[in-house]
C-alpha positions in Angstrom: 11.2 -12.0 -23.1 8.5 -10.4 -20.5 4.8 -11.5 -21.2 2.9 -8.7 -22.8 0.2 -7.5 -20.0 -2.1 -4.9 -21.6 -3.6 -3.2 -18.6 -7.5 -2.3 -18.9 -7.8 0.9 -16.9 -8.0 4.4 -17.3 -8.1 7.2 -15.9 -11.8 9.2 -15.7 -13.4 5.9 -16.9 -15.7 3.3 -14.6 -15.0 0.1 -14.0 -16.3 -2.9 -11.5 -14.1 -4.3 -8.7 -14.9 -7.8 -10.4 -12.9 -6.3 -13.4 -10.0 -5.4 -11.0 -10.0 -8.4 -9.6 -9.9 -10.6 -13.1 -7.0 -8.2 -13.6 -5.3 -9.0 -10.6 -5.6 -12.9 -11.0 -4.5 -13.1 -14.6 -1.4 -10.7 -13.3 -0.5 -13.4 -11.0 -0.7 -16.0 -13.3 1.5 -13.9 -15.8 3.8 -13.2 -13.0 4.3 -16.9 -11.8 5.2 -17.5 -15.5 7.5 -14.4 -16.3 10.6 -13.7 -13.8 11.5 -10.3 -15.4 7.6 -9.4 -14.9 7.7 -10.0 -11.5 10.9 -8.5 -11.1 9.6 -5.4 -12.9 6.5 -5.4 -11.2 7.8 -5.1 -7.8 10.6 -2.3 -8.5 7.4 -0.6 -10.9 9.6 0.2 -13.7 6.6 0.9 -16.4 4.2 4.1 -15.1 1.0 1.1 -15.1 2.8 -0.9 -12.5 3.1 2.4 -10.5 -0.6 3.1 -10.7 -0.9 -0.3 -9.6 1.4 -0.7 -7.1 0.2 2.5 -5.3 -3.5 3.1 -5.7 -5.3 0.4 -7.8 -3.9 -2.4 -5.1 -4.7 -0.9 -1.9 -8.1 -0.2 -3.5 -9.0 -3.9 -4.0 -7.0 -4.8 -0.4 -10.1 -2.3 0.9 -12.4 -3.8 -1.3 -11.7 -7.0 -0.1 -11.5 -6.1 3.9 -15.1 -3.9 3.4 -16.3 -6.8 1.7 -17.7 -4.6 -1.4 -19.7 -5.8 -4.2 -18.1 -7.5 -7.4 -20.3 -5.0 -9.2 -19.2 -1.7 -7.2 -18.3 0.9 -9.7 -14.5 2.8 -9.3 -13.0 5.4 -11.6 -9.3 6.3 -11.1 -9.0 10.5 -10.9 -6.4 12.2 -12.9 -3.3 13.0 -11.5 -3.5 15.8 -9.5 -6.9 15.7 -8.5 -8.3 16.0 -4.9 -9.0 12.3 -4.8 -7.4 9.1 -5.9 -10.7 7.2 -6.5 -14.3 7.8 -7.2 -16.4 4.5 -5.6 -20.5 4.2 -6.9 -22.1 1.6 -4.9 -25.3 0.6 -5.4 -28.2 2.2 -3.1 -25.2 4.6 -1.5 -23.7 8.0 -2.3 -20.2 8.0 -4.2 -17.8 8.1 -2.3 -13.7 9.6 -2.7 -11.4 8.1 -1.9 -7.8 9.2 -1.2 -5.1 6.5 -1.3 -1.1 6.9 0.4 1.4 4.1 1.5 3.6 3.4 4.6 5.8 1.8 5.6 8.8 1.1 8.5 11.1 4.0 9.2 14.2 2.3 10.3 16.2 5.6 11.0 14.6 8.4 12.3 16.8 11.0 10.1 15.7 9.4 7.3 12.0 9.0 6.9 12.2 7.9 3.5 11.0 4.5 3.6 10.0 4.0 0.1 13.6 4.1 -0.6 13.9 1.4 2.1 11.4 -0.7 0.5 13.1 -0.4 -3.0 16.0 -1.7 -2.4 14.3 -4.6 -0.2 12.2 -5.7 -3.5 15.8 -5.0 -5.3 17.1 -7.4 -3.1 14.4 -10.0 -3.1 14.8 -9.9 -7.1 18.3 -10.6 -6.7 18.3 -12.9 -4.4 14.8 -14.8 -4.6 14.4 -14.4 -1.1 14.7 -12.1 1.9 14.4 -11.8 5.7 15.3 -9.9 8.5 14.6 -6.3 9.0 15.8 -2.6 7.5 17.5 -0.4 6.5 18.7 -2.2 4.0 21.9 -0.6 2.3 23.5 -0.9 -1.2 27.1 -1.4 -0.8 30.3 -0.3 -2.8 29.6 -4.0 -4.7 26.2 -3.3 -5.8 25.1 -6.0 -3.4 22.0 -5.0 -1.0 23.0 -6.2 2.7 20.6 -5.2 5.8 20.1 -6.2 9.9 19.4 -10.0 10.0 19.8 -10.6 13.7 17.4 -11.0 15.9 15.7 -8.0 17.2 13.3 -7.3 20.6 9.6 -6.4 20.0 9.9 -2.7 21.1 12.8 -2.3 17.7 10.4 -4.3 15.4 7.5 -2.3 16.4 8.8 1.2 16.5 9.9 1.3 13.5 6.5 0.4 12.3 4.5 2.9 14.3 6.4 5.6 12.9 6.2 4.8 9.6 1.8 5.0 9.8 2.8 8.5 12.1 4.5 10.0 9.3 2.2 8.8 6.5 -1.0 10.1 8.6 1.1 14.0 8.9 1.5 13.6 5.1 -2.4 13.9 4.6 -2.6 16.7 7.3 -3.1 20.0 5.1 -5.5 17.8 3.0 -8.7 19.9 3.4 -11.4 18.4 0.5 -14.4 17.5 2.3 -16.3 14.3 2.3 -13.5 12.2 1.5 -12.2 9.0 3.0 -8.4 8.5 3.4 -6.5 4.7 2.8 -3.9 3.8 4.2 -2.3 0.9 2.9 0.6 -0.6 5.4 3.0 -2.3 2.9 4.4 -5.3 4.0 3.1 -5.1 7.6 1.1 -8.2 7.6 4.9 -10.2 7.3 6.0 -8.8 10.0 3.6 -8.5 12.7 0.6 -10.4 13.9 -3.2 -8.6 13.8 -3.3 -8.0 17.4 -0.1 -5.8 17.1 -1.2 -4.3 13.7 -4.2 -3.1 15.5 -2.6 -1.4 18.3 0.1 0.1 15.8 -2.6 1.6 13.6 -4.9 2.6 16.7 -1.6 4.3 18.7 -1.5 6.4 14.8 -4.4 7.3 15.0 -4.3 8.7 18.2 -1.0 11.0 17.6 -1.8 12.7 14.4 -5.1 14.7 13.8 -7.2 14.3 10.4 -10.5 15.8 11.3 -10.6 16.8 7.9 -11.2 12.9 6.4 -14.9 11.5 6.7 -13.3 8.0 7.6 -9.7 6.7 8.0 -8.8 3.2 6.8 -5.1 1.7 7.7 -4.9 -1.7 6.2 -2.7 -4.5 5.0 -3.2 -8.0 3.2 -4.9 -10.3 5.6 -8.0 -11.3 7.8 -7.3 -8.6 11.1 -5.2 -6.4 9.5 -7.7 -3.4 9.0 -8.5 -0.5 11.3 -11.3 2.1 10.9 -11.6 5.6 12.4 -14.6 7.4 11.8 -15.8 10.4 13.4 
């Protein structure tokens, strides 16, 4: 039986990072403890762990990186709205915030890599564990296979590159003003070192326009892996 987690937040009501961050520790706890929790958690079957998976954790991964206070105030938008997040600080302007994913495009003719990344936590659920790289593949006998050899630096870092290319385009026709964009690099951090994240994120930055963000943040778990653009 999955531990009951009742999660705190809603939508057009503040809370502190502290409070996200109590959340996030007792999640991990619960998650430690409850298999089909974590298993659920990663694949986001309930719509909370969707919210979480996609906006509320790349907000404390920035939180963390831009070393914000504890008592920094967020509200999470509605659905829909022109930004993800609405961040009080005290003694600064609120800020927006805007909040998309990326991740490794393995096949250029399928840009899709949240499909990718499904079936890799799928398989990691299955399995317990899982290495190599994409795309990974579900096969006639429901089992998820995917390229375990070794691979040269140019394939591993390709792959990479484009997936931050495409998700920057995504946020191209985004036109609200003073608004900051995160980008949160899912996984990148197990796969490459900071000095490569760095010159991934940078080489993004340079091919894809968004003059129309105040600031551009691509991050990822981890001291290093965090790159600012600002105008």
């Amino acid at each position: 039986m999955m531990l009951e987690i009742i999660f705190p937040f809603m939508r057009q009501s503040w809370y502190s990072l502290k409070e996200l961050a109590d959340f996030e520790d007792a999640l991990l706890v619960a998650r430690r403890q409850d298999k089909q929790l974590d298993d659920e958690l990663r694949l986001a079957r309930q719509p909370w762990m969707k919210l979480r998976n996609d906006e509320l954790y790349p907000l404390r991964y920035f939180a963390e990186q831009t070393h914000l206070a504890e008592d920094a105030q967020f509200k999470i938008c509605d659905e829909g709205a022109d930004a993800d997040f609405e961040l009080k600080v005290v003694g600064e302007a609120t800020r927006r915030l805007q909040v998309t994913r990326a991740g490794p495009i393995w096949t250029p003719d399928n840009p899709n890599w949240g499909f990718d990344h499904k079936l890799h936590m799928a398989k990691l659920n299955r399995e317990g564990q899982s290495s190599g790289w994409g795309p990974y593949r579900k096969n006639s006998d429901g089992l998820i296979s995917n390229w375990e050899e070794i691979i040269s630096t140019e394939e591993r870092d390709r792959p990479y590159l484009e997936g931050l290319i495409n998700a920057l385009k995504g946020k191209q026709d985004h036109r609200i003003p003073d608004c900051d964009l995160i980008v949160h690099a899912v996984t990148y951090h197990e796969a490459i070192n900071p000095q490569t994240f760095a010159c991934i994120a940078n080489a993004a930055l340079s091919n894809v326009s968004l003059n129309n963000f105040r600031n551009v943040y691509i991050l990822d778990y981890g001291e290093g892996y965090f790159v600012e653009r600002s105008p």
